[in-house]
C-alpha positions as CSV (number, residue, x, y, z in Angstrom):
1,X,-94.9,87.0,-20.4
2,X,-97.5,84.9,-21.9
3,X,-100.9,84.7,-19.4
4,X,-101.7,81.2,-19.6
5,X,-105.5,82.4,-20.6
6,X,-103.9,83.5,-23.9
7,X,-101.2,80.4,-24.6
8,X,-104.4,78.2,-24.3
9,X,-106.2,80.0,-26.8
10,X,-103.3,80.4,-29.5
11,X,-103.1,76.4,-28.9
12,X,-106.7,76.0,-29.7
13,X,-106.5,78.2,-32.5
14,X,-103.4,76.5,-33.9
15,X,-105.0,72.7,-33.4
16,X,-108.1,73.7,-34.7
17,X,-106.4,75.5,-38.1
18,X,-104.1,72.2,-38.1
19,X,-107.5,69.8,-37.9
20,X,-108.8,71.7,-40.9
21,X,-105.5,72.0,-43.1
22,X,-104.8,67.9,-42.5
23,X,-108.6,66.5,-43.4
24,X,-108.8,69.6,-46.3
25,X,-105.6,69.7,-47.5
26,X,-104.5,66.5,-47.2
27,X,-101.3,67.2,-45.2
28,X,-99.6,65.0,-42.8
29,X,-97.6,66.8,-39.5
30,X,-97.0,69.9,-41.8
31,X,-99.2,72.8,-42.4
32,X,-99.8,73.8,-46.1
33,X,-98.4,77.2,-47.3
34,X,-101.8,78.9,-46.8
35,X,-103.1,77.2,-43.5
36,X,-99.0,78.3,-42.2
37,X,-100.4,82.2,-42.5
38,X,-103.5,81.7,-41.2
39,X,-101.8,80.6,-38.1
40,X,-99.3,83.1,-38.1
41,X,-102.4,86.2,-38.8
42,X,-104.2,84.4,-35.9
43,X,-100.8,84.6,-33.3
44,X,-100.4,88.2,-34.6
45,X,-104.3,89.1,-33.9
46,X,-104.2,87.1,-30.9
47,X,-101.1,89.0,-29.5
48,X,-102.2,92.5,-30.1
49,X,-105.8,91.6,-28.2
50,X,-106.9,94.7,-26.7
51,X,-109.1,92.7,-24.2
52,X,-106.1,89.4,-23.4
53,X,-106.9,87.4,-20.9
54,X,-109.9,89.0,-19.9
55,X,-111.3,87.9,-23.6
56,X,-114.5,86.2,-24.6
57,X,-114.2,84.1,-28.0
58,X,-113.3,86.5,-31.1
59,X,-116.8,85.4,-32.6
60,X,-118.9,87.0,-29.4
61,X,-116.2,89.8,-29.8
62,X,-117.3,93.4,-30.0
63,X,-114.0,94.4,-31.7
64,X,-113.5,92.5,-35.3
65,X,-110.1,92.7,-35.5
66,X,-109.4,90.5,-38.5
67,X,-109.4,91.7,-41.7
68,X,-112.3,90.2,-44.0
69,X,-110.6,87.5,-46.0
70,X,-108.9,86.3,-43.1
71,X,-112.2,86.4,-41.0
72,X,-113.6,84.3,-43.5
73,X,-110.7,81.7,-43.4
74,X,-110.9,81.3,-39.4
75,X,-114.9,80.8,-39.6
76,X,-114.5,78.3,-42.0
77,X,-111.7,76.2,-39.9
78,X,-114.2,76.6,-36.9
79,X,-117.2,75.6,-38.2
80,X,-115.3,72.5,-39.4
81,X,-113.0,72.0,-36.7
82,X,-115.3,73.0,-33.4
83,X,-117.2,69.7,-33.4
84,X,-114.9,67.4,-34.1
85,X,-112.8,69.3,-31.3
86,X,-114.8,68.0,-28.4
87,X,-113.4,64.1,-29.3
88,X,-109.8,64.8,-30.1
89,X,-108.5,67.4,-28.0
90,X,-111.4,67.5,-25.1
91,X,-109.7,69.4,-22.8
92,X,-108.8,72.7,-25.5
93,X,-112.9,72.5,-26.5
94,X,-114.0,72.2,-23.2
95,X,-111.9,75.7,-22.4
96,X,-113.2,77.6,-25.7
97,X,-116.8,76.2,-24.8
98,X,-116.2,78.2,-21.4
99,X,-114.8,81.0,-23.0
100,X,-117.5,81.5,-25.0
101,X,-120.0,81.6,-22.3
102,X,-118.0,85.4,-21.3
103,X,-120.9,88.0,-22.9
104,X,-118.7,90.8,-22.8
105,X,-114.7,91.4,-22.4
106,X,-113.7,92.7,-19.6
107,X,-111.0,95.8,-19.6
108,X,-107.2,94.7,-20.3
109,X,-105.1,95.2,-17.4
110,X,-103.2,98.2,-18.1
111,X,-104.7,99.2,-21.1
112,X,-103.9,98.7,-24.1
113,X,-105.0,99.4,-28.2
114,X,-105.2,97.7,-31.3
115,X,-102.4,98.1,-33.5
């Protein structure tokens, strides 16, 4: 089961990649080919979290768990997508903004790894 912490943030991530693909890539509704694996990296990451719901933002993360080319990839969607996020999905900004606030992760419940 999905803690609603971590649904939120795979929907931000996913809107935010999906901003970015549309206005670079000129797509309508449908993800290009490239922006589609960034999305599915990003679920994958987001999904073997060692820190879940307890999480700050990945960019005030102490644990970079996304391999360089794809790091580079997800800063460059947020950079471009972050600002205009606060006009078109308010609500999903307003949650990462709060997010981001966190200094430090706190511990998983349970424990946990990165795989």
């Amino acid at each position: 089961m999905e803690h609603p912490r971590m649904r939120r943030e795979r929907k931000t991530v996913e809107v935010m990649i999906a901003l970015f693909c549309r206005d670079h890539h000129h797509t309508d509704g449908e993800l290009c080919d490239a922006c589609r694996e960034l999305v599915e990296y990003a679920r994958l990451r987001l999904s073997r979290c060692p820190f879940q719901e307890n999480k700050t933002t990945c960019g005030n993360c102490p644990v970079h768990c996304y391999k360089p080319g794809m790091r580079e990839k997800i800063r460059a969607v947020m950079r471009y997508a972050g600002p205009r996020m606060l006009l078109r999905h308010p609500l999903l900004a307003l949650g990462h903004l709060l997010d981001g606030r966190r200094k430090e992760p706190g511990p998983r419940r349970g424990g946990g790894t990165i795989s």
